[in-house]
N, C-alpha and C positions, 0 to 999 in steps of 0.2 A: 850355148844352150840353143835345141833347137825352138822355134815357134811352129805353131799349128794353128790354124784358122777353120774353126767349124759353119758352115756356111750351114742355112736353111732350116736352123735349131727353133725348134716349138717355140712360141713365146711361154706358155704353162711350163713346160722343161727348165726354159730361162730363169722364167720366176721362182721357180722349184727350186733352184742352182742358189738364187741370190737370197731365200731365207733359208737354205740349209750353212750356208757362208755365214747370214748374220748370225745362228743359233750357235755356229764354230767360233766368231768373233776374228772370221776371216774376213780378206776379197774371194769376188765369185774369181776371181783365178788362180788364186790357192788353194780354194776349196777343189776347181775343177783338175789340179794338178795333183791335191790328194788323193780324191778322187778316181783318178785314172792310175796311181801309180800303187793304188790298192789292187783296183780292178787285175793287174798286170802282175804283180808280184807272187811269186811261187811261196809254196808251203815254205819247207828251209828258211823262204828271205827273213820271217818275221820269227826266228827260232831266238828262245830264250835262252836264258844263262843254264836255269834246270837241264833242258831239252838238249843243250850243245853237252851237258857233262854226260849225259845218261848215253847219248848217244857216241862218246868220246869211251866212254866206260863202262859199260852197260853188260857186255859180254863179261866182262872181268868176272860179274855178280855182285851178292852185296855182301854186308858183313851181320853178322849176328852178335849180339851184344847182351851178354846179362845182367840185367837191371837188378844191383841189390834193394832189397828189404827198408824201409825208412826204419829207422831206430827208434824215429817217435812219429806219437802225431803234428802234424802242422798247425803251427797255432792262428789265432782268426787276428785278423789287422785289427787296429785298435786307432779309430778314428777322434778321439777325443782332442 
């Protein structure tokens, strides 16, 4: 893993850094490695399971589906 060393960082920044940390229930160097590896990450990185099918599948199109008719009505829960 590489290290980085930020030299001549605001003390307000710092303090900014060390209650966004506490509020995470992080250290401020988890937090700044979150942090940074958000800042950094492309769209795609953070693509969902929906977002990876549709785009897997999407051309295909979709399906249409006919919903029958209920036969009855639904009846109400019965909480007793």
């Amino acid at each position: 893993m590489a290290a980085v060393v930020i030299r001549n960082l605001d003390e307000r920044v710092k303090e900014r850094l060390r209650l966004r940390a506490a509020r995470h229930g992080r250290s401020m160097e988890s937090e700044a490695r979150e942090i940074l590896t958000d800042a950094v990450s492309e769209p795609d990185d953070d693509m969902g399971l929906l977002q990876a099918v549709i785009q897997s599948f999407g051309d295909l199109g979709g399906v249409e589906l006919e919903i029958p008719d209920r036969a009855s009505r639904p009846r109400p829960v019965e909480l007793d």
